[in-house]
C-alpha positions as CSV (number, residue, x, y, z in Angstrom):
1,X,90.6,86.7,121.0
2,X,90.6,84.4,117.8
3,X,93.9,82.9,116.7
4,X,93.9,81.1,113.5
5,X,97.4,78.8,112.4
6,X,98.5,77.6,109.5
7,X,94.7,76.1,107.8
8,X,94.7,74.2,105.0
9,X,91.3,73.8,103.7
10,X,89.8,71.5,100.6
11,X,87.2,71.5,98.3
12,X,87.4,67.7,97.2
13,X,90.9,68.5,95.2
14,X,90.9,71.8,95.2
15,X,93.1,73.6,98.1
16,X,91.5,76.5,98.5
17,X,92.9,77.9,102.3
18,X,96.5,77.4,101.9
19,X,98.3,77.3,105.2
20,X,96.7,80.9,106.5
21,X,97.6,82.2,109.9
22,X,96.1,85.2,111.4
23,X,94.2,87.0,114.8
24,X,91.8,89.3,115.7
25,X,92.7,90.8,119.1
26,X,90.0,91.8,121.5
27,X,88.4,95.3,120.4
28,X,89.4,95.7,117.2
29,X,87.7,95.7,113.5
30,X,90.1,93.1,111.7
31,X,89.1,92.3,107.7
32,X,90.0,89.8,104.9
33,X,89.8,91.4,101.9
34,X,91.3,89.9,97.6
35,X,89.7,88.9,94.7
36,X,86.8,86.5,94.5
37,X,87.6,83.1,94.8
38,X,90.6,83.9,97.3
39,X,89.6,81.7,99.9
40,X,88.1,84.5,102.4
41,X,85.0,83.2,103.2
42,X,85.9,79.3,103.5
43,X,87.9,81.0,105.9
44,X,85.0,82.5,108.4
45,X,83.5,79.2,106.9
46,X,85.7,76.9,108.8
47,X,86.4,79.3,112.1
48,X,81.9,78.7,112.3
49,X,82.8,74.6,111.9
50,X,81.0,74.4,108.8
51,X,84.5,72.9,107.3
52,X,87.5,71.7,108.3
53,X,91.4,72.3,108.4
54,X,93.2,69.2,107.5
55,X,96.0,70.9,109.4
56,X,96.8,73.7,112.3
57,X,93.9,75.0,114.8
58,X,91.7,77.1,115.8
59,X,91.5,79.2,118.8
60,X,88.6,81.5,120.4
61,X,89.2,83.0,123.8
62,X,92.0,80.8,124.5
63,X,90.1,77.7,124.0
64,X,90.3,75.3,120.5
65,X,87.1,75.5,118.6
66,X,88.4,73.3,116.0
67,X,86.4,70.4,116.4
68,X,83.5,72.1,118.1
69,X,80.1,71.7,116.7
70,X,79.0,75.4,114.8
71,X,76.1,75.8,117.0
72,X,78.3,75.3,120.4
73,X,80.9,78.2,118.7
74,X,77.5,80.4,118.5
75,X,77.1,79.6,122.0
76,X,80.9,80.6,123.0
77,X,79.7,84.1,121.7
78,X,81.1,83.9,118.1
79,X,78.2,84.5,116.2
80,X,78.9,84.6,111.7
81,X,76.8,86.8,109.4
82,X,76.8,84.5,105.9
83,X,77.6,85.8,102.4
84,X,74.2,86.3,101.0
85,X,72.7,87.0,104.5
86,X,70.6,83.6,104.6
87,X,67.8,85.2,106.6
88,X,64.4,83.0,107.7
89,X,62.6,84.1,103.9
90,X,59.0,82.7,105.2
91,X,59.6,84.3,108.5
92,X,58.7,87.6,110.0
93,X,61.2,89.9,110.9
94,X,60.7,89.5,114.8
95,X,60.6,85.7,114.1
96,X,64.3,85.6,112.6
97,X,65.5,88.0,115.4
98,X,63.7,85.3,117.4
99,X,65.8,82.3,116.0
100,X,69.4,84.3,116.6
101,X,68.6,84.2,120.0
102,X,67.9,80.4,120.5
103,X,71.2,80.1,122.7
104,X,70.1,82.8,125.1
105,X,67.8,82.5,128.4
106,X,64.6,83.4,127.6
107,X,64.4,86.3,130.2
108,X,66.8,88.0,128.0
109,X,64.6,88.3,124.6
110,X,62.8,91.1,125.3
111,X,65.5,93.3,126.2
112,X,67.7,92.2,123.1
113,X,64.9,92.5,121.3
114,X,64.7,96.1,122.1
115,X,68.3,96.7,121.6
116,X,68.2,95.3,117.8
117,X,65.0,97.6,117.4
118,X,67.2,100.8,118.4
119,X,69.8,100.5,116.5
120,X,67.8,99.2,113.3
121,X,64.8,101.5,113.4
122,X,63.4,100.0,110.1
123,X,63.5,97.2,111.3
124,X,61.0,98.5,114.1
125,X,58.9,99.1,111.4
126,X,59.0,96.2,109.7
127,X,58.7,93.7,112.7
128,X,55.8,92.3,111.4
129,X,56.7,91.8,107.8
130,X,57.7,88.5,105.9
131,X,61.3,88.9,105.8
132,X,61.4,88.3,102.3
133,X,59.7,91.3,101.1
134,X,62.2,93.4,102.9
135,X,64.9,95.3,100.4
136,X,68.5,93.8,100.0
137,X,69.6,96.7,102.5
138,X,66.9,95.7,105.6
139,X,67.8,91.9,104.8
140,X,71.4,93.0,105.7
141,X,70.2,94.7,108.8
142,X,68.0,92.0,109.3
143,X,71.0,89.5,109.5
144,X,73.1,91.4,111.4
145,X,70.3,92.3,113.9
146,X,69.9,88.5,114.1
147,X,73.4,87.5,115.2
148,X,73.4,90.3,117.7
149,X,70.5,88.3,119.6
150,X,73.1,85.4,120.9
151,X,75.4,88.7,122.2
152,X,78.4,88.0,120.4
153,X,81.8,88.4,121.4
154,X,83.3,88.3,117.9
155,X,81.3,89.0,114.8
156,X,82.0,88.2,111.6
157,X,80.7,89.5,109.0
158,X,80.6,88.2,105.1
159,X,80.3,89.9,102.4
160,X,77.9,93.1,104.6
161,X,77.3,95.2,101.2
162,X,77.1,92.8,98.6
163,X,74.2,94.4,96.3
164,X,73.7,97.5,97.9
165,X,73.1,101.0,96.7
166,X,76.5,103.2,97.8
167,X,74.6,105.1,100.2
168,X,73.2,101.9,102.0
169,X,77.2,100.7,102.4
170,X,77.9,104.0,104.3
171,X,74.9,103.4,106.5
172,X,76.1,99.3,106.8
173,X,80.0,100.5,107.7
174,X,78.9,103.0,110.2
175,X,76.9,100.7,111.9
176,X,79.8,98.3,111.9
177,X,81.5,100.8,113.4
178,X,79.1,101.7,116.0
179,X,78.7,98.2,117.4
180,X,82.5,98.0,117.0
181,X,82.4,101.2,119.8
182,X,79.7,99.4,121.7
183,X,82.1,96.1,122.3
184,X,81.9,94.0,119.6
185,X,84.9,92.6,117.9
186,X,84.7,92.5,114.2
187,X,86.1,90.0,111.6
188,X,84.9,91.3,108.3
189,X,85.2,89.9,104.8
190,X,84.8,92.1,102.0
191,X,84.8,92.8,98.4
192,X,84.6,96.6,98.9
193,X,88.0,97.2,99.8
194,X,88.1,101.0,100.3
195,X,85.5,100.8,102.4
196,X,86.9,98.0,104.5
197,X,90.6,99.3,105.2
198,X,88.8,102.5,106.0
199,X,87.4,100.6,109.4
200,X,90.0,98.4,109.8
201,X,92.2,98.5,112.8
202,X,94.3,95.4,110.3
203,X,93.9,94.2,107.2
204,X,95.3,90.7,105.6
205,X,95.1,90.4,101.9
206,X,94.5,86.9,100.4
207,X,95.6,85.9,97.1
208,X,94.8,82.3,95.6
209,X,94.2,80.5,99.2
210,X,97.3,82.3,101.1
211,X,97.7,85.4,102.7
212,X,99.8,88.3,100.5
213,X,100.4,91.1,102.2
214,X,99.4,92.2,105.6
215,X,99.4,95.4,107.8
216,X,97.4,98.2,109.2
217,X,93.9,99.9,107.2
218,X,95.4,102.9,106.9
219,X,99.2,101.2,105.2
220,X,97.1,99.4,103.3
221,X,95.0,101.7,102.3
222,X,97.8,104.2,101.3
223,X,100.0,101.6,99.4
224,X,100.2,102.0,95.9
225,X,100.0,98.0,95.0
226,X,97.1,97.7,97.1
227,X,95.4,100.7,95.4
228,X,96.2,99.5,92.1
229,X,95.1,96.3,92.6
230,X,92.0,96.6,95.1
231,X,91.2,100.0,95.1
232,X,91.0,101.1,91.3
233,X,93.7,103.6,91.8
């Protein structure tokens, strides 16, 4: 479904994607995970066209987004969840779910709307309420509730429990995993490794801008260098 080869990403001097290569087949739950500054989410970054590869392409659903413009890649049905969630503050809660679905035909917004709504409850609740009085665990639902509007093919997902209480990230993965059942393919970036290889169908580690080790949740999961140097073990 999404092929990425050999991207080489800048930051003014600073190479911070070094020649990556990876894919997410159709289905699966496929994440990124490594230290901060790695390079994982100028990755997801530069597959949404908000930067560029000097080098290599891009490829979603066997056509190259690598020059496309990010809103036309929402509109192929690969919709990104930032790092930080970047939610409509000002707005209400319906009015952000609102915006995710400006690529869709309006006939359609009720019925999505009503989808969001049953499988984020609180957010039911909260329709009405400024989104920036929400806690840091309905802003994450919020966000993800917001990319579901434009019915993603791919998802990807940055960064999901930043901040949160543990029992909130137990409640985010298993709603990963849920729309994952539901038909949503999942690229997810994350700094909570156990938690991540624990959904993963694959995992790719990045270290300094390139791409370590690679293999499937559960091998990575069960490797001792990845457990002494992710998981705390």
């Amino acid at each position: 479904m999404l092929k990425i080869d050999n991207i080489n990403v800048y930051y003014g001097a600073i190479h911070a994607v070094k020649g990556v290569s990876f894919e997410v087949n159709e289905g699966e739950i496929v994440t990124l995970i490594g230290a901060n500054g790695a390079g994982k989410s100028t990755i997801l970054h530069t597959i949404s066209g908000l930067m560029h590869s000097k080098t290599g392409g891009i490829t979603f659903m066997d056509n190259s987004i690598a020059t496309v413009a990010p809103h036309k890649i929402v509109e192929r049905g690969l919709a990104h969840v930032p790092e930080g969630r970047r939610i409509f503050l000002q707005m209400t809660v319906q009015e952000n779910l609102e915006m995710g679905a400006y690529t869709q035909a309006g006939g359609t917004l009720d019925n999505d709307m009503e989808a969001v709504f049953n499988r984020f409850p609180r957010l039911m609740e909260r329709r009405r309420q400024v989104a920036g009085t929400l806690s840091g665990g309905e802003q994450q639902m919020l966000a993800m509730g917001r990319a579901l509007m434009s019915h993603p093919k791919l998802l990807m997902l940055d960064e999901p429990s930043m901040g949160l209480a543990p029992i909130l990230v137990e409640q985010i993965f298993s709603i990963i995993e849920e729309m994952n059942k539901s038909g949503t393919t999942i690229l997810l970036v994350e700094q909570n490794a156990q938690m991540a290889l624990s959904v993963a169908d694959r995992a790719y580690v990045l270290e300094t801008g390139g791409i370590a080790i690679s293999g499937t949740g559960k091998e990575l999961s069960e490797s001792d260098e990845i457990r002494k140097a992710y998981l705390g073990g």
